[in-house]
N, C-alpha and C positions, 0 to 999 in steps of 0.2 A: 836440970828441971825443965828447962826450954827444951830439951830433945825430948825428954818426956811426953810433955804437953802437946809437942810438935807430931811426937807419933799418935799421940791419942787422937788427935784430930783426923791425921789421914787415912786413922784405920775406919772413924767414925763417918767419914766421908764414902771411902769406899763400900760400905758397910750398907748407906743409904743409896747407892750407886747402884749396886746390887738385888736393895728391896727391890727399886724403882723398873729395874730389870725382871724380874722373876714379875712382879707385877703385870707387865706389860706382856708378859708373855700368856701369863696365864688368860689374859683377856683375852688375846688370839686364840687360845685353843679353845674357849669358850664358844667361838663365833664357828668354831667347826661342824659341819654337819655332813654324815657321809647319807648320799641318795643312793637305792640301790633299785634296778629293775630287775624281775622275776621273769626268764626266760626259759620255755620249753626246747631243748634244742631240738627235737623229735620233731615238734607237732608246729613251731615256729609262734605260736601264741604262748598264753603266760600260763605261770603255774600257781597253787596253792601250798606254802607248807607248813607244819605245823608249828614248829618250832625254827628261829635262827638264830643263833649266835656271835657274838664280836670278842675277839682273843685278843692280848697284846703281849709282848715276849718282855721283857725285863731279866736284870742278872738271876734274879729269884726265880727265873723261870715264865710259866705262862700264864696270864689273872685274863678272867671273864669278864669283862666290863660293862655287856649289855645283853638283853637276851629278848625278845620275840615271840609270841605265838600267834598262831592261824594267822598267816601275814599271804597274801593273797595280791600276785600283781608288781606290789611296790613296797619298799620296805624305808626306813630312815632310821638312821642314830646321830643323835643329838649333842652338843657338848661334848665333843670327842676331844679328847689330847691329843698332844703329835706324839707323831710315835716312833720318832726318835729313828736309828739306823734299821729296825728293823720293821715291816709294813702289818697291820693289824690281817689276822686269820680271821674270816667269816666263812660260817660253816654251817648249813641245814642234811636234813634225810628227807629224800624222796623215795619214795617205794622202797624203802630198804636200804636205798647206796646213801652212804655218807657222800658232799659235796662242800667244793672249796672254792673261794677266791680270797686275795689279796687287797689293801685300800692305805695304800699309800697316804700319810697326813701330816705336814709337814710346819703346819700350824697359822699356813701364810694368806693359805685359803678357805675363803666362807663354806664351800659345799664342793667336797669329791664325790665323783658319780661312778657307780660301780656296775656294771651287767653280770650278774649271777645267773647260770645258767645249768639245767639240769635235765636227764634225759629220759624215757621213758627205757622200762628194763625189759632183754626179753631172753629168754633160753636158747641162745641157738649159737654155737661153737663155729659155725661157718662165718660172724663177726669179726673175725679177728683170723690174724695170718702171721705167723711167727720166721722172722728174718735174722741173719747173722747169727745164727748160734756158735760157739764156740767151748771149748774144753779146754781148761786149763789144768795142766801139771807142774808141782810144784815139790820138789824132793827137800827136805831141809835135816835127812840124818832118823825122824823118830817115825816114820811113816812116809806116806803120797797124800800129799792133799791135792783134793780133786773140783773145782771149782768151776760150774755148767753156768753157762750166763744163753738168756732167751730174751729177744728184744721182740717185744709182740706190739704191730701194731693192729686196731679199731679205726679202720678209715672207710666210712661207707658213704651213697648218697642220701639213706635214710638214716641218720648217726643214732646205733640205740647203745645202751651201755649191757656188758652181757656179764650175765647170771648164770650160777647154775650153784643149789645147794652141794652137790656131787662132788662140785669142785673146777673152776673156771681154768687154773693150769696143769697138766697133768706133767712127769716128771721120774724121771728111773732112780732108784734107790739101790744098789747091789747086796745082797744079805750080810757080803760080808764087810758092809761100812762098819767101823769105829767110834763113828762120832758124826753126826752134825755140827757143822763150826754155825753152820748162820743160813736162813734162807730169808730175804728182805726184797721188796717189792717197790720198785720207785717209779711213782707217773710225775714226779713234779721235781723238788730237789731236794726231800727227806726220806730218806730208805727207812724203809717199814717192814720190823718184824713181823715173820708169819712160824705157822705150824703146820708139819707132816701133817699128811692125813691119808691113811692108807687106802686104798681102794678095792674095788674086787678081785682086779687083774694083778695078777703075782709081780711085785716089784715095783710096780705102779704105784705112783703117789701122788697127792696133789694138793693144791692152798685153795681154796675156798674166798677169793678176790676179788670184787668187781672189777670188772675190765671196761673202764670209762674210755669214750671217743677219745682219739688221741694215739700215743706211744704210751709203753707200761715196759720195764726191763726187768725183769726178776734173775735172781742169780742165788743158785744153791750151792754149798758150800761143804765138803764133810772128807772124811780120812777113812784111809783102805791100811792095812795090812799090806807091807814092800817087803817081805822076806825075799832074802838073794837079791837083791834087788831087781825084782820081775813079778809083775802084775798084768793078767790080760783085762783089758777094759772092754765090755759086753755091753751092748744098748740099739736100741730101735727107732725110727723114726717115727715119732709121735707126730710130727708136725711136717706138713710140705713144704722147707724149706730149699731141699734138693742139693744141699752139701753143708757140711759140717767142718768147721775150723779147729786147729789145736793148737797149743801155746806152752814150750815145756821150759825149764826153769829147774835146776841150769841148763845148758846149751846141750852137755854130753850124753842126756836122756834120749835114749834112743826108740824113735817109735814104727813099728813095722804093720804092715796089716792089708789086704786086697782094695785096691782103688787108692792109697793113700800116696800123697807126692809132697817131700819136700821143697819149701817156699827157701828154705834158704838159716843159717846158720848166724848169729853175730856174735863171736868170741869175746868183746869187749865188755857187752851187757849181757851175755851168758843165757843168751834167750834160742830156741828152734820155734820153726814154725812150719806147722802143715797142713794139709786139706785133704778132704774128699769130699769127688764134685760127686755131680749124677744121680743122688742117693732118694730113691723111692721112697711114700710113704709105706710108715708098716718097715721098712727093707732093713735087715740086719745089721750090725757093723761091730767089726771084732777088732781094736787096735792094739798089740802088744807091747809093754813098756818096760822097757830096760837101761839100768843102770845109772849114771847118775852120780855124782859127787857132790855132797849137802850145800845147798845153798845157804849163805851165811850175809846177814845186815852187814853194810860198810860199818868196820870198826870204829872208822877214824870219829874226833870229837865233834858231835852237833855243834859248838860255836868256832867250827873252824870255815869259812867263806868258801874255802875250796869248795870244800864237802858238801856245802848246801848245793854249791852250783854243777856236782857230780851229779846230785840225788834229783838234782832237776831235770840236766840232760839225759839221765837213765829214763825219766817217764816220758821225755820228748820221743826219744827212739822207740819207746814201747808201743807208743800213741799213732805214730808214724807207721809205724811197719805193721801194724795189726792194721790201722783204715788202709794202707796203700790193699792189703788183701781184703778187707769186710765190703771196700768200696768200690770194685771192681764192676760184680750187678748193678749195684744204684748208680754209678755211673752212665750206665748203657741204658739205663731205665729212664734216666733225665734227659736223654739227649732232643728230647719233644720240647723240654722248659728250658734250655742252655738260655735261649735267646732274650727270654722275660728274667733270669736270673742274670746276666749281665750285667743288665742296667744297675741290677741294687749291690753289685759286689764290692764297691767302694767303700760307700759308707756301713756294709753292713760287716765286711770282713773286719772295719777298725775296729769296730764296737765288740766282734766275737774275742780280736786280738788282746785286748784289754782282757776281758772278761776269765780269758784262755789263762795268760801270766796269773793272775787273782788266782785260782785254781791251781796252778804248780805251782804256787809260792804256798798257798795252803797246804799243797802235799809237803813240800818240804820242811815246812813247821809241823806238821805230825809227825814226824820221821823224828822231827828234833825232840818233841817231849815225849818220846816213844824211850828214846836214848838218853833224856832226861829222868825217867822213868813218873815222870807225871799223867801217863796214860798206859794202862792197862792194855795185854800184847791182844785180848778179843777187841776191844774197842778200837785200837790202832787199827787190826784188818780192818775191821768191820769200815770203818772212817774211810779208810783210805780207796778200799775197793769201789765205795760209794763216789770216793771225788774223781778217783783215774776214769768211771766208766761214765763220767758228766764231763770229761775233756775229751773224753771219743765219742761223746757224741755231738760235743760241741766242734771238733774238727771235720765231722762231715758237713756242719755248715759254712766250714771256713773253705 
């Protein structure tokens, strides 16, 4: 009876330990108030918009929490909660383009202050310059999957965001694809479905995007017909990039074509790599693809340590050997800012390094529930191509 009594007590204790707790917090989050300022990034003054919103993530998903209209200048939300590991989404439309920031609230303080910032829109494709493109092939036994990755950046001294109904990235389709796997459009660090949209010019396609100031990578995804194992790959320079990367998978794919130069071979991770430079816009390019032996997932089991630590160093070398080639230009291109980049490479490379690990520990728990089969094999790409090309682009800041 005394252990009884004894437990009823401590759980009654704890019990009121916990009100007093959750109480105390909840007062804090009361005291929260996020301030936000309305910035033109255009015009450098403020803006008007009609509508804003406050998002917060939770396991359920995403819930509104607050909402805004004709808010002009300055904004506030009131009585916010914390929001826990994940930072609340604010979100208005200026002339048409959806916009986004972040607000951190952590419950500890009275007012977060946030600069929302949005830009005037204007039609003109000369905005933006598209760098590193690359082509990836990938044989796995039931076809070629053919995977175009375009990293565009919006960097001007009058920053506008560019429009075009027509369609903001334009993009080669071959008549004889099979399938779209995926085309997703990422300016921040959620890859965003999009849709074909055919255009006037034969083959020609394109997503219909805003292209906010900034970097934007989009990457289309789709499967050809490998009979005999031999496919010529056909396409034009849409963009003045001025050479074009390629990435084959497995290693023994063999790619031939005018102006093309192998980068070099890695029998370990089953990867080739090659380029061509010099490449005009408009200017044709014919690469021929041959043969190949199906590339196949490491069998071994997701909860075996090795394994994870294979599946990790496979996306190290991947990461490695594609920037030592992607970062060749931007290299040569920085050697103006070597001198003001110096100073910050201490503390900024530890913070990328962390950040980097997070990210291939991420890839390799996909990889795990993919083998677990708790993730579906389009989600798994889709997931994974998403995080590999947020660690390439995180290594050019390392």
């Amino acid at each position: 009876m005394k252990n009884i009594m004894k437990s009823i007590k401590i759980y009654t204790n704890t019990f009121a330990v916990l009100t007093v707790l959750f109480f105390c917090t909840s007062l804090l989050a009361q005291g929260t108030t996020i301030k936000g300022t309305i910035k033109n990034g255009t015009t450098g003054g403020s803006a008007t918009l009609g509508s804003i919103t406050i998002t917060g993530f939770s396991s359920g998903g995403m819930d509104q929490i607050g909402a805004l209209e004709n808010v002009t200048g300055e904004f506030e939300f009131s009585n916010v909660a914390p929001s826990g590991g994940m930072p609340y989404l604010i979100q208005a439309e200026y002339k048409g383009v959806r916009y986004s920031s972040h607000a951190q609230v952590t419950g500890s303080e009275e007012i977060v202050n946030v600069e929302f910032t949005v830009y005037e829109a204007k039609n003109e494709e000369s905005l933006i310059r598209v760098e590193e493109p690359y082509v990836y092939f990938r044989y796995s036994g039931s076809g070629l999957e053919v995977l175009k990755r375009l990293f565009i950046k919006n960097e001007n001294e009058e920053p506008y965001t560019y429009v075009n109904d027509d369609g903001t990235v334009r993009f080669f389709l071959p008549p004889e694809n099979s399938g779209i796997n995926f085309i997703t459009v990422n300016s921040g660090t959620i890859p965003i479905e999009q849709e074909a949209r055919e255009t006037e010019e034969e083959g020609i396609h394109s997503i219909n995007y805003p292209i906010r100031p900034g970097n934007t990578e989009v990457m289309v995804s789709y499967n050809v017909p490998y009979p005999e194992k031999r496919y010529v790959f056909e396409e034009k320079m849409l963009y003045g990039s001025g050479m074009m990367y390629f990435v084959t998978q497995p290693s023994d794919i063999e790619l031939s074509g005018e102006g093309l130069v192998s980068q070099g071979i890695d029998a370990r991770n089953n990867l080739g790599v090659y380029v061509i430079e010099d490449l005009m816009l408009e200017a044709g390019m014919k690469v021929t693809v041959v043969g190949g032996t199906p590339f196949q997932q490491n069998p071994m089991s997701p909860n075996e340590i090795l394994w994870r630590e294979n599946r990790i160093a496979e996306f190290k070398w991947v990461l490695f050997l594609m920037l030592g080639l992607l970062l060749t230009a931007a290299v040569i291109l920085s050697k103006n800012k070597a001198s003001a980049k110096d100073e910050k490479i201490p503390v900024i490379s530890k913070k990328l390094q962390v950040k980097k690990d997070k990210l291939l520990r991420d890839i390799a728990d996909l990889d795990d529930r993919l083998a677990e089969n708790t993730v579906s094999k389009d989600e798994h790409k889709r997931a994974r191509s998403a995080l590999m090309h947020q660690v390439v682009d995180l290594y050019k800041k390392l």
